[in-house]
C-alpha positions in Angstrom: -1.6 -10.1 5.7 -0.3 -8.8 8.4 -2.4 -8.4 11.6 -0.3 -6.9 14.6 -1.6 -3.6 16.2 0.5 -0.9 14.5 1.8 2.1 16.6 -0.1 5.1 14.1 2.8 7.5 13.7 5.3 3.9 12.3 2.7 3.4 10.2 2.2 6.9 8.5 5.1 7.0 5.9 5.2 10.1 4.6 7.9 11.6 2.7 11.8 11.7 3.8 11.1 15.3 4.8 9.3 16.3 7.7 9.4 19.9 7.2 5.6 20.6 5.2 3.3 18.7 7.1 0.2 21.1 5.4 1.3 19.2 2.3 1.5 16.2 4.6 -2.1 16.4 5.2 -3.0 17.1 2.0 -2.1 13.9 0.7 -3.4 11.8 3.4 -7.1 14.0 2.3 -6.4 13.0 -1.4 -5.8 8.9 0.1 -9.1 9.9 1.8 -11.1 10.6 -1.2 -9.1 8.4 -4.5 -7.1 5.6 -2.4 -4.4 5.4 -5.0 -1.8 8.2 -6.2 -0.3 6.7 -9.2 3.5 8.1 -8.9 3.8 8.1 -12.7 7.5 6.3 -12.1 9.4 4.5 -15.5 11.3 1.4 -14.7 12.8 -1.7 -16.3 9.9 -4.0 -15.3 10.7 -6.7 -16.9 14.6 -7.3 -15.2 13.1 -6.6 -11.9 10.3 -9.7 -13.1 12.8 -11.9 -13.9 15.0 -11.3 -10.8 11.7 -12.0 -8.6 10.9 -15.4 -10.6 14.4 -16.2 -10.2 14.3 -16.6 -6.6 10.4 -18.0 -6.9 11.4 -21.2 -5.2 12.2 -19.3 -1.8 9.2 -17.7 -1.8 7.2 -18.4 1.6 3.6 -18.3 2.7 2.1 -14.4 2.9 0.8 -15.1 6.4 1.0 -13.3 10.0 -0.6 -17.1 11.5 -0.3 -20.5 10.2 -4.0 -21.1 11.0 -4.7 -19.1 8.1 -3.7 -21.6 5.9 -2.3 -19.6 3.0 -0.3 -21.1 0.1 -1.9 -19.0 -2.5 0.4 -15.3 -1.8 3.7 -15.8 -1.4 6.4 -13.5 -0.2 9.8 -12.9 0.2 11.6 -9.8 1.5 14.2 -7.8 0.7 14.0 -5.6 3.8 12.2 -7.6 7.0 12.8 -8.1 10.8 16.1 -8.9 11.9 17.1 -9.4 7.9 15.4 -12.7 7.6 13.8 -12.8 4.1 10.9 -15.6 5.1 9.8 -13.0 7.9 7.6 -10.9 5.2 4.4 -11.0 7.9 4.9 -11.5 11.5 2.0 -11.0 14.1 3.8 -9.4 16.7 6.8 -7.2 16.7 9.6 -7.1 19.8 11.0 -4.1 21.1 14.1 -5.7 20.1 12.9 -6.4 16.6 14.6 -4.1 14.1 14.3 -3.9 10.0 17.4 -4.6 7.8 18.0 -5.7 4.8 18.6 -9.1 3.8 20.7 -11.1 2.1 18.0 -11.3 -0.6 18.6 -8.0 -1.7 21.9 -8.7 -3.2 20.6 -11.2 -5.8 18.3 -8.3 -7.0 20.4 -5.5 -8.6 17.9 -3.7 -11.1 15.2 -4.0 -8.4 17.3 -2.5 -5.2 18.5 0.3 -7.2 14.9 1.2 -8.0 13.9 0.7 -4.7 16.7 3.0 -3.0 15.9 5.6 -5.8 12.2 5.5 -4.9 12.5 5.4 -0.9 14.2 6.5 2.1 15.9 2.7 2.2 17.3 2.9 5.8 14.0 4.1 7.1 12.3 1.8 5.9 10.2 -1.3 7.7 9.4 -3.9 5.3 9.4 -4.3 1.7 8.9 -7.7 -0.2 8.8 -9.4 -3.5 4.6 -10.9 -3.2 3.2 -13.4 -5.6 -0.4 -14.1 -6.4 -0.9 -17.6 -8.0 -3.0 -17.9 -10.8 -6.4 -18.5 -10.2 -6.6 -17.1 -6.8 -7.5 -14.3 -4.9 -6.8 -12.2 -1.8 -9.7 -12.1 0.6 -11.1 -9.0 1.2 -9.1 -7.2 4.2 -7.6 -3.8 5.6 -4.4 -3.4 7.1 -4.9 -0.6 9.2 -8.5 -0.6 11.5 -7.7 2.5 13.1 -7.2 5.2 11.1 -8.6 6.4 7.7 -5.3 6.5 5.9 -2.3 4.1 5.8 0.4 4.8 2.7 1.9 1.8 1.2 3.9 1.8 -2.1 2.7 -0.9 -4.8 5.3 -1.5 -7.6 3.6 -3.7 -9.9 6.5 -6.6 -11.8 4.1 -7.2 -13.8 -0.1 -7.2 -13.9 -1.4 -10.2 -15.9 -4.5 -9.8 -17.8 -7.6 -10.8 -15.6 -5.7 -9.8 -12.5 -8.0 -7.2 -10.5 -6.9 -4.9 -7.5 -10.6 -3.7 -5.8 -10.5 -1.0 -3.5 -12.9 1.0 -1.1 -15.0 -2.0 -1.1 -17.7 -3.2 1.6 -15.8 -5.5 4.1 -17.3 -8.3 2.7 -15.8 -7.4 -0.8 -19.2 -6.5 -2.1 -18.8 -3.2 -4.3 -19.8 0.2 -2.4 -20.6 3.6 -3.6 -16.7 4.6 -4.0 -15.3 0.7 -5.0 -13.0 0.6 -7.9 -10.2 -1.1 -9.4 -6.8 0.2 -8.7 -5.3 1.3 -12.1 -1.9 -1.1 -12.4 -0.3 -2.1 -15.6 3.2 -3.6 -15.9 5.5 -1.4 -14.3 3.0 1.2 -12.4 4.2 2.4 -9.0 1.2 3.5 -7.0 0.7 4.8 -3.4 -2.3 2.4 -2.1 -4.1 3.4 0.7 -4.4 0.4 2.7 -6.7 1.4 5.5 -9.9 1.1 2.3 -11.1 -2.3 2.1 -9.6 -4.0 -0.6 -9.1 -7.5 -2.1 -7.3 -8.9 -5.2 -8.3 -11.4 -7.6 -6.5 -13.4 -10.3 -8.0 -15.0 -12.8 -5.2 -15.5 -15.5 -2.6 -18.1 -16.0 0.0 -16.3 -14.4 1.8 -15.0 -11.7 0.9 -11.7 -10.8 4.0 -10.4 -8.5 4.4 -7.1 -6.7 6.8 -5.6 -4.3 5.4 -4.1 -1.6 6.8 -1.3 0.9 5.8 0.0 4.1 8.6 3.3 4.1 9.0 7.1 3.0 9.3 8.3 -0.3 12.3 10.5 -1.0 9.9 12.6 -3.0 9.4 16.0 -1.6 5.8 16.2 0.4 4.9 19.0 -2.4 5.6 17.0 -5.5 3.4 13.8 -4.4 0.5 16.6 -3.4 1.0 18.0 -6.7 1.0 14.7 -8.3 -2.5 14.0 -6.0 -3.8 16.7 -7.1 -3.4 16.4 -11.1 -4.2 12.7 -10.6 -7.8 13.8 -8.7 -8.4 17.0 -11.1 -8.4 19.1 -7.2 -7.2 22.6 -7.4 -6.0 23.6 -4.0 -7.1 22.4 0.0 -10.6 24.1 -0.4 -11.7 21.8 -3.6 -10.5 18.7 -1.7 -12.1 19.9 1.3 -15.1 20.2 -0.7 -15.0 16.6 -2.4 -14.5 15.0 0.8 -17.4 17.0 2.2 -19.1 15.4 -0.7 -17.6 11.5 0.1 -19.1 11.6 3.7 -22.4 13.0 2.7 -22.6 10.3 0.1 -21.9 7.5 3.1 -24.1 9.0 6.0 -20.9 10.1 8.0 -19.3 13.2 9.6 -16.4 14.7 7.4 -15.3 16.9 10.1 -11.2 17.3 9.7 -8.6 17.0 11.9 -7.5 20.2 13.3 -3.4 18.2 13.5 -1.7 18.3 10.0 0.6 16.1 11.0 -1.6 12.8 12.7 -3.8 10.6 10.7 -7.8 11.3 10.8 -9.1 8.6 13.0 -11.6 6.5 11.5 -15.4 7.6 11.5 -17.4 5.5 13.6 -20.7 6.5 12.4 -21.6 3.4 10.4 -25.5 4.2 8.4 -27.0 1.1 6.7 -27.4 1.4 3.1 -30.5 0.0 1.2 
């Protein structure tokens, strides 16, 4: 995981248009209250597996520090700092640091035409094949501390059966009152909101592998927030409104809302013990 301290409006990845932020904010609320938008996207799965596996060999460690001591989640990207492919988690970032795409992306055909269909490639920071191992897990973690909403696009390869993605956990990975697994199959595309607590177990005899990317969607802000809001069964900004209203109340917090469509809600610091 990655662990540097992230400047909050590189980390928002919205859409390629910035011209609706009310929709904007809209789906950051749904994120709030269902930390998953499946994007309902079709795709040859099973090419894009089989380039991935083909390059398994070069896959390196998933880790911002080698004190971590992972060798469990494995990575390899196809967009990263300075186009270096083993560069898939770095603590800290240079001014002089910039994303491009590597010479990894080449080798993948089926999976970087998806990929530039699906995103706003040149404004994009970094997207990587990952690997789970079998029989491991992903300990419980949240990539964004600050803020109650970070977007990040999950393409699943492929989900092995007894693989488990657990969101809006406790921070020890102990289910809470909103916890639930994150709906992947082979082939899903989900929006995952990353600022939950989450943590990912697998407990087959295969790899599970993912890409995952940190950029904007070229959907239009009004098609994901119509997408949020079948997904969530919400009608319109009031019923959300309402629902969240109804999160917070549930967890002992303020649900006030930020007045600025266009910033993330920081994080509520109001933290009630449960029995």
């Amino acid at each position: 995981m990655n662990n540097a301290p992230r400047d909050p409006a590189s980390t928002r990845w919205g859409t390629a248009s910035a011209g609706d932020p009310r929709s904007e904010r809209e789906i950051d609320e749904h994120l709030e209250l269902v930390p998953f938008i499946d994007l309902g996207v079709t795709f040859d799965h099973a090419a894009c597996l089989a380039e991935a596996k083909a390059l398994a060999d070069r896959f390196v460690p998933y880790q911002s520090d080698p004190r971590y001591g992972i060798t469990h989640w494995r990575g390899l990207g196809l967009r990263a700092l300075g186009g270096d492919p083993s560069r898939v988690a770095v603590a800290h970032i240079t001014p002089n640091d910039r994303y491009e795409t590597t010479p990894v992306a080449a080798e993948c055909p089926t999976t970087m035409a998806l990929l530039r269909e699906l995103l706003d490639w040149d404004r994009a920071h970094s997207v990587a094949f990952l690997a789970l191992r079998p029989g491991t897990r992903i300990a419980p973690h949240i990539d964004d501390p600050q803020h109650e909403v970070m977007r990040s696009i999950n393409i699943a390869l492929n989900m092995p059966e007894g693989c488990e993605f657990m969101i809006d956990t406790e921070p020890n990975g102990a289910a809470g009152p909103f916890t639930r697994a994150v709906p992947f199959r082979p082939g899903s595309v989900m929006m995952v909101n990353v600022a939950r607590y989450h943590h990912v177990e697998n407990r087959s005899a295969e790899v599970r592998i993912h890409v995952v990317a940190r950029g904007p969607l070229r959907w239009s802000p009004a098609a994901l927030r119509d997408r949020a809001r079948a997904q969530n069964g919400i009608a319109d900004e009031a019923a959300l409104r309402a629902a969240l209203d109804q999160r917070y109340a549930r967890l002992g917090r303020p649900s006030d809302h930020d007045p600025e469509p266009t910033r993330y809600q920081p994080k509520r610091r109001i933290e009630v013990a449960r029995p």
